[in-house]
N, C-alpha and C positions, 0 to 999 in steps of 0.2 A: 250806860249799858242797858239795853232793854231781856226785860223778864222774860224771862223764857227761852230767849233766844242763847245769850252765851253765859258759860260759869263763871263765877270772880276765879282768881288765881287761888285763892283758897281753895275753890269747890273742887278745882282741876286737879288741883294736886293733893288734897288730901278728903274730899269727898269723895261718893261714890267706887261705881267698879269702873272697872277701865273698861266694860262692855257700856255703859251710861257717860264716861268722857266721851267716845268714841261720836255714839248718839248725838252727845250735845253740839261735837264738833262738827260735825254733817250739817245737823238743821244750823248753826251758827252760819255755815259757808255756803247753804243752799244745795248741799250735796246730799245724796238717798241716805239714808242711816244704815241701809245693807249694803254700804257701796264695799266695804272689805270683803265681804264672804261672796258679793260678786265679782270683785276679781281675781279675789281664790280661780273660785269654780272655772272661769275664762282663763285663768291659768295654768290647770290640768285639761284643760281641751284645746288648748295650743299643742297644734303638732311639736317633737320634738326635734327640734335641727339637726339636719343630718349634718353628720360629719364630716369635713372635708377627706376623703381617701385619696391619697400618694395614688398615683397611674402607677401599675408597675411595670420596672426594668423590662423591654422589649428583649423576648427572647434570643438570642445571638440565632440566625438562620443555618441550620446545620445545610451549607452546599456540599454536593457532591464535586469531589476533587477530578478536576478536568485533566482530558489522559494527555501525557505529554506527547509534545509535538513531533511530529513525522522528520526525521530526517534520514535528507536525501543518501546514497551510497553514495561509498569517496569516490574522486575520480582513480583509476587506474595507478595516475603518478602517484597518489599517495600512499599507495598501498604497502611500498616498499618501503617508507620511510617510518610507518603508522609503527609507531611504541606503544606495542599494548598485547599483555601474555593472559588476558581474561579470557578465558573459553567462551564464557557464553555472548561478550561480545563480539568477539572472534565468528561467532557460529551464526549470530544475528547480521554481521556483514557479510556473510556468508550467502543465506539469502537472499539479502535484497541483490547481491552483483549478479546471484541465478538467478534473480526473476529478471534482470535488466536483460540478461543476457538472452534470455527466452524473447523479449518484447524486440530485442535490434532483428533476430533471425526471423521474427514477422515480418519485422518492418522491411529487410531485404528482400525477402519472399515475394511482398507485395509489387517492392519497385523492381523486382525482376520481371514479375508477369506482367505488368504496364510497362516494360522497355527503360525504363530511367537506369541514372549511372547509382551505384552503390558504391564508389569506394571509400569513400568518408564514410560510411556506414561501419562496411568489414576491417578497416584502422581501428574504428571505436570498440567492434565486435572482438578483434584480435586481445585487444587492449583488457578485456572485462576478463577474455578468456585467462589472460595472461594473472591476472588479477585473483580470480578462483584460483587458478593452482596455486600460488601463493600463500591465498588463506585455507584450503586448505592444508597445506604442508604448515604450515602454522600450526592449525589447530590440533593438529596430530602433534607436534610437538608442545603444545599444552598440555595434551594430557599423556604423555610419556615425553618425559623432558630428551633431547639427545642435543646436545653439543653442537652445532650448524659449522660445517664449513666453510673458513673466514678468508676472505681473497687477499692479496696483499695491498690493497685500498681500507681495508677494514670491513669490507662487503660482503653481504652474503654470496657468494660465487652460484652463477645461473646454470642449475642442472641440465644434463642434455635433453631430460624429459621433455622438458622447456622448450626449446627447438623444435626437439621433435613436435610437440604437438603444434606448433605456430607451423611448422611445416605441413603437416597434415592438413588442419585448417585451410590453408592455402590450396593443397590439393581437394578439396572436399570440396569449398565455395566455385574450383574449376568443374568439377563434374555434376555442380550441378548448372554450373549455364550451356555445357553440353546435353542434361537430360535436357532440360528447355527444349533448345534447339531441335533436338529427337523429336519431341515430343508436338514439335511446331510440322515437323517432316511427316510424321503418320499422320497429321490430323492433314494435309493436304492428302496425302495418298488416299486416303479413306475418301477425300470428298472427290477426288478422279475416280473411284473405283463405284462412288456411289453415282455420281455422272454419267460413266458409261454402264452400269447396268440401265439404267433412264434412257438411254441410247437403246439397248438393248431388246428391252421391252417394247420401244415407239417401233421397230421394223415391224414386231407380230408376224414373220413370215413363217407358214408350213416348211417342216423339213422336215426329208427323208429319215426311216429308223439307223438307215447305214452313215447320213450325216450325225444324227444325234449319237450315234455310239464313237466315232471319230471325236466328236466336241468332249465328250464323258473322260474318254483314254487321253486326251490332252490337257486336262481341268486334271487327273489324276496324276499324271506327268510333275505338272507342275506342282502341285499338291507336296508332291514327293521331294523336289529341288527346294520346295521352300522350308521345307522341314529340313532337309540337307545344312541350307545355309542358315536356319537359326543355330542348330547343332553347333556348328562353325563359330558364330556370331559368339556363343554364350563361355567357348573356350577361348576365343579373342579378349573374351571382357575379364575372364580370370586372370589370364594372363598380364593384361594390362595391369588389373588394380596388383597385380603382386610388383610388378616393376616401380610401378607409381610407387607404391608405398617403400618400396628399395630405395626410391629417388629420395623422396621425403627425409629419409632417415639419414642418406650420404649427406643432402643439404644441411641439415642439423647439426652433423659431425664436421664440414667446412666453418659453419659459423660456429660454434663453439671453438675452432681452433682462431680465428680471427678475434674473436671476443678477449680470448687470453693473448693472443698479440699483444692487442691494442692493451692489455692491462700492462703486460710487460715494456710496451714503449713509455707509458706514462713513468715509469722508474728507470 
């Protein structure tokens, strides 16, 4: 062992302080003798490790609840069979068969004034109508209960209202392909009438005051007759729609008594 360098095992263990083994053991291995209190010090200047931190639980996304889906109104046939005393359902189909019902009356509207056929149209139209009164005689009976009259099938038995108005209908969609028509006659008349005054005006001939009061007393003439025959016209037209609608209603009273025929042959 050389001097200086390392302690016998006596010196180590029962010489010195443990600040002088420490010493000795440094210079013995070639190492600084402040090598402890320099890694102290390098040891409180090491950053401190960060901790691993848990990601946290992804918030559940609060969606907004998507509105339920559109559906369509029943057809016509189901109307009568539809089990169901909820009002406000009842009131909800309600609706949509009036808004159908408003969109078919355009639709005919349109294909009247471009000439096309509607009867597949006014079937469908009849059909919705038929359908409203239903629901609403329904609905009035949800909210004041009455007892429904039972056929002897087990059926709700078809009011004469029912007729009547499928009759009406019928008279209604007629008077109006007669307004049309009217209304296709004055717009000619007008265009002859506006024709010949263009006539009229192209002579530009002078005439006498005694011609001009002749032409006056004749324009007042007829002035007069035409007044006449609208007078005429407008009590023709009462007259009719009171008959029409007298018709309407006989029709409604024939089929209602075949309707119950036909129930009483089925027994």
């Amino acid at each position: 062992m050389e001097d200086g360098v390392k302690l016998s095992e006596r010196d180590w263990k029962g010489q010195g302080t443990e600040g002088e083994r420490a010493r000795a053991r440094a210079k013995g291995e070639g190492i600084c003798a402040c090598a402890p209190v320099c890694w102290f010090f390098a040891q409180q200047q090491q950053p401190a490790p960060i901790a691993a931190t848990k990601p946290s639980p992804a918030q559940p996304s609060q969606a907004k609840p998507s509105p339920p889906p559109y559906v369509r109104p029943k057809p016509a046939s189901q109307i009568e069979d539809w089990k169901c005393d909820d009002g406000p359902m009842i009131e909800e189909e309600l609706k949509k068969q009036q808004a159908l019902l408003n969109v078919l009356h355009q639709q005919i509207t349109i294909r009247r004034e471009s000439g096309h056929e509607t009867k597949h149209l006014e079937d469908q139209l009849w059909g919705v109508q038929t359908a409203i009164t239903a629901l609403k005689r329904r609905f009035k009976a949800s909210s004041e209960p009455v007892p429904p009259i039972k056929a002897a099938d087990g059926g709700t038995r078809p009011c004469r209202e029912m007729f009547e108005e499928k009759q009406l209908m019928a008279t209604k969609s007629q008077l109006r392909e007669e307004l049309m028509e009217e209304r296709r006659n004055i717009a000619r008349c007008l265009w002859k009438l506006e024709m010949a005054d263009e006539d009229w005006k192209s002579l530009n001939r002078p005439r006498s005051q005694q011609n001009k009061s002749a032409i006056e007393r004749e324009i007042d003439e007829w002035k007069e007759k035409c007044e006449l025959e609208e007078a005429a016209r407008e009590a023709l037209v009462d007259e009719l729609v009171r008959l029409r609608t007298e018709c309407s209603v006989l029709r409604a009273l024939i089929e209602i008594q075949l309707h119950s025929k036909n129930i009483c042959a089925r027994f």
